[in-house]
C-alpha positions as CSV (number, residue, x, y, z in Angstrom):
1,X,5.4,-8.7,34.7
2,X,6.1,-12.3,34.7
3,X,2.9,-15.4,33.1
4,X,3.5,-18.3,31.9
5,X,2.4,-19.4,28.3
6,X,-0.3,-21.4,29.5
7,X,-1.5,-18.9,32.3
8,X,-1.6,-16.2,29.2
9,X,-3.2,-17.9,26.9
10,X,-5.6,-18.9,29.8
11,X,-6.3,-14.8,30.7
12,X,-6.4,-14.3,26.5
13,X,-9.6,-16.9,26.5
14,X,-10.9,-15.4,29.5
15,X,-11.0,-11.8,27.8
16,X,-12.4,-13.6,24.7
17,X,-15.4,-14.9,26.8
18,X,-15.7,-11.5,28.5
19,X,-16.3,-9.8,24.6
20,X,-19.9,-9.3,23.8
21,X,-22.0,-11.6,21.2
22,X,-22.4,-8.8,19.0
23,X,-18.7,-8.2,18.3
24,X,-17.9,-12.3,18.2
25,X,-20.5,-13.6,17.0
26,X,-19.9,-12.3,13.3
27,X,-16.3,-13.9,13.1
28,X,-16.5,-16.4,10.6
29,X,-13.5,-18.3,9.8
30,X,-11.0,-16.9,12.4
31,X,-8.8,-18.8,15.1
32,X,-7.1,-16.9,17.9
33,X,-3.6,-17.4,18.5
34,X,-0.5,-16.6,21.1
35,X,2.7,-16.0,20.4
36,X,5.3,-14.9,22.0
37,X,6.7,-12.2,19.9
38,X,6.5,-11.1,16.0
39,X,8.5,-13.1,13.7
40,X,9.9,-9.3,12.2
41,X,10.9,-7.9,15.6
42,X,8.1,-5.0,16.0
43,X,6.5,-4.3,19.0
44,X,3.4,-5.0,18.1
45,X,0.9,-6.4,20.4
46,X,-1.2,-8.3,18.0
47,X,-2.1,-9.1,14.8
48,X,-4.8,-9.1,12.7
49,X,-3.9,-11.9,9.7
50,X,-6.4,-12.6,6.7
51,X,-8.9,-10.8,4.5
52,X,-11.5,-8.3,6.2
53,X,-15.1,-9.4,5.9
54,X,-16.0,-6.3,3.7
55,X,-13.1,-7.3,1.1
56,X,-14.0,-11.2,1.2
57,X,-16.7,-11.6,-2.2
58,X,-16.5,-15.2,-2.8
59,X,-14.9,-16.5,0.7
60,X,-14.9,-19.8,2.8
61,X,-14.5,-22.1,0.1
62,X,-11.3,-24.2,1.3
63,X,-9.0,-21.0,3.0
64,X,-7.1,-21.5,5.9
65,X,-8.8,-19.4,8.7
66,X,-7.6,-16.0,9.2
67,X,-5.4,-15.5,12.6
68,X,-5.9,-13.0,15.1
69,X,-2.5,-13.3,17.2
70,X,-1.8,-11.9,20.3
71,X,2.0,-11.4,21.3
72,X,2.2,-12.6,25.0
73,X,6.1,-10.4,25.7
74,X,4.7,-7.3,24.5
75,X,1.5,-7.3,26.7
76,X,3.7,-8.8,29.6
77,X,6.9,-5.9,29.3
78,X,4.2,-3.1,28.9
79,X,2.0,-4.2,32.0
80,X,2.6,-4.0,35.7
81,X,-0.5,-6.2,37.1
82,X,-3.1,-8.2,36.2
83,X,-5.8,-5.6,35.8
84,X,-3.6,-3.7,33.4
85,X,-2.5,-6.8,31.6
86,X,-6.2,-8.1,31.1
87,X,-7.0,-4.4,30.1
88,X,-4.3,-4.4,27.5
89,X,-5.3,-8.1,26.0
90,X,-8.9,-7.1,25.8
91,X,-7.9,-3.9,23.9
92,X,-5.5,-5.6,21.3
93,X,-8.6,-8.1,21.1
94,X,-10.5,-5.5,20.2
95,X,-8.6,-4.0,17.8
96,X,-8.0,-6.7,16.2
97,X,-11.6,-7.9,15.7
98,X,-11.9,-4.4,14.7
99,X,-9.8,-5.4,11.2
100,X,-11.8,-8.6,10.6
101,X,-14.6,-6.0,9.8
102,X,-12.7,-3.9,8.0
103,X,-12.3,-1.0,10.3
104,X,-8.7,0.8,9.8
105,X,-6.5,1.8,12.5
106,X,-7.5,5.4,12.1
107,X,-11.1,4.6,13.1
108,X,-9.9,1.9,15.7
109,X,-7.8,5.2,17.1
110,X,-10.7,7.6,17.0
111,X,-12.7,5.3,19.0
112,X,-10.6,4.4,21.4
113,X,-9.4,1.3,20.4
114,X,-5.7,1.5,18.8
């Protein structure tokens, strides 16, 4: 499947807005990114980067947000069509929330989310 950058990062917001208050509303500190592709050649299809909210203590003092990054090739070679592409991105956002409160990817698999 072929998107632009823009048109991705366009469909990630969108799947961000569809999310439910509950699970965004608790993200404190966190910006959403898109990349391309990881930096170490996985195939990942996003990242969760900073510390989970039950490991933080004494947090939000002068840190750079944590990341949540979203790798736009990965989602785009694995997909056929925009349903299953906007599927895929709202899983990986999912997941990836799912580390900013600490849950592991054992639990994220177990419910249906890894």
């Amino acid at each position: 499947m072929e998107m632009s950058a823009d048109a991705f990062e366009q469909l990630v917001t969108d799947e961000l807005d569809r999310l439910p208050d509950e699970m965004v509303d608790g993200l404190d500190n966190v910006v959403f990114v898109v990349e391309d592709e990881p930096e170490d050649g996985s195939e990942l299809f996003g990242i969760y980067d900073g510390v989970a909210a039950t490991e933080r203590g004494q947090y939000g003092f002068g840190e750079l947000p944590d990341r949540i990054v979203v790798f736009r090739k990965q989602h785009l070679a694995e997909c056929d069509t925009l349903e299953e592409l906007q599927d895929e991105v709202h899983t990986t956002l999912v997941h990836e929330i799912g580390h900013f409160y600490g849950i592991d990817d054992e639990r994220l698999h177990e419910l249906g989310w890894a």
